[in-house]
C-alpha positions as CSV (number, residue, x, y, z in Angstrom):
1,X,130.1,142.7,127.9
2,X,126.8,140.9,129.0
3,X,125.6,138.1,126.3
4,X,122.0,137.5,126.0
5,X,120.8,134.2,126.1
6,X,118.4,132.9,123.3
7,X,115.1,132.8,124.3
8,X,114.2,128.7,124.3
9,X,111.6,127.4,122.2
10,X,109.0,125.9,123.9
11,X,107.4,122.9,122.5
12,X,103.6,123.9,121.0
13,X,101.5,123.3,123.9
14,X,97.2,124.3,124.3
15,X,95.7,123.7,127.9
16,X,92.6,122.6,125.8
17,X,94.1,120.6,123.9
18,X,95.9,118.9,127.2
19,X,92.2,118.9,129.0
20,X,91.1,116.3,126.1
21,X,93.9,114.5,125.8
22,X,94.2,113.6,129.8
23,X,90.6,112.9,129.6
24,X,91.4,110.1,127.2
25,X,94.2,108.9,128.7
26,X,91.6,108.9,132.1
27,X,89.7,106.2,130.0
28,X,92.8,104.7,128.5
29,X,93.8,103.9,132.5
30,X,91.8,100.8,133.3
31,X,93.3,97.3,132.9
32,X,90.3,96.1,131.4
33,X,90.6,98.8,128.7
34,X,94.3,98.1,128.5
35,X,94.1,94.7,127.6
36,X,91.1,95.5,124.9
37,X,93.6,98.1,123.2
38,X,96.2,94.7,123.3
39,X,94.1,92.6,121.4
40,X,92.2,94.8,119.5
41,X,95.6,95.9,117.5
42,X,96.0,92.7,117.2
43,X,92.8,91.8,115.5
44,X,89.0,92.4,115.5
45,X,86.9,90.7,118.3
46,X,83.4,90.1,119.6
47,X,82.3,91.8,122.8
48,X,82.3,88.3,124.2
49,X,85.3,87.5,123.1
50,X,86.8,90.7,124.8
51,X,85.0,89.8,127.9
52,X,85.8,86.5,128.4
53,X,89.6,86.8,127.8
54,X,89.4,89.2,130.7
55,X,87.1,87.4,132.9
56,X,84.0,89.9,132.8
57,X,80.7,89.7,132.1
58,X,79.2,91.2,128.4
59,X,77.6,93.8,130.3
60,X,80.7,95.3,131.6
61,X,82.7,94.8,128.5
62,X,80.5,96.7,126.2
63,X,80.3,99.4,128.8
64,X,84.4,99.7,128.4
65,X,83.8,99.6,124.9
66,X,81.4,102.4,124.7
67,X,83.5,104.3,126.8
68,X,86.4,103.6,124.1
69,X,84.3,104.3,120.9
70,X,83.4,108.1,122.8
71,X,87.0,109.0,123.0
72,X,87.6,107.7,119.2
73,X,89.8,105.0,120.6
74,X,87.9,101.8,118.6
75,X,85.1,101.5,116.3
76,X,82.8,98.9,115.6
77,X,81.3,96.9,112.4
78,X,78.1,94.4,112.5
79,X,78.0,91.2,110.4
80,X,75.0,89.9,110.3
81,X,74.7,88.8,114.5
82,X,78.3,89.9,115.5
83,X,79.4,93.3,116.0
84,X,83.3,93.6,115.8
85,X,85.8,96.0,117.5
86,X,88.4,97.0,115.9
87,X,91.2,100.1,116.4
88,X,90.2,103.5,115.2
89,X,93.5,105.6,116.3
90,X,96.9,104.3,114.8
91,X,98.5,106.3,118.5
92,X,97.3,103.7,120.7
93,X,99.6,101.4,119.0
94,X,102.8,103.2,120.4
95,X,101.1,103.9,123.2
96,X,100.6,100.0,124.1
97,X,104.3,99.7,122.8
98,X,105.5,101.7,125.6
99,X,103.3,99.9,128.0
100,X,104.4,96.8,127.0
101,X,108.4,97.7,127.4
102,X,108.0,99.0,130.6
103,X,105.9,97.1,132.6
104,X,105.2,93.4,130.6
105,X,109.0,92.6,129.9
């Protein structure tokens, strides 16, 4: 008597869904984008700021942060001069934790 085996259920799974979700993490994978995703869950900060805590120029920064604020990863909100970064998507935060475990303990 030949048992059947249970079909396995696979985990819900769209290649369009994975296409968008490695192109993120694409942007996600820069150290200089890293570091803004640190201190940005950490509080809000300056282009400036954000710059010169990882030693680039504005220019550069704000072109990591554009490419951030495209994939939905941070938004931003001007007072008065400033314009502040902030965290738009709660995932990066477990995200980060990961990153930290692994390769900043």
């Amino acid at each position: 008597m030949a048992t059947k085996t249970k079909p396995k259920a696979k985990p819900a799974g769209d290649p369009q869904a994975f296409a968008q979700a490695a192109e993120c993490l694409k942007t996600l994978a820069h150290p200089v984008r890293l570091r803004f995703v640190q201190l940005l869950l950490h509080g809000r900060y300056t282009v400036g700021e954000l710059a010169e805590d990882c030693g680039v120029p504005d220019n550069v920064a704000s072109e990591h942060l554009r490419l951030m604020q495209r994939c939905g990863f941070f938004t931003s909100e001007r007072e008065g001069r400033k314009v502040f970064y902030q965290v738009a998507e709660a995932h990066l935060a477990n995200i980060m934790s990961c990153i930290e475990s692994r390769f900043l303990s």
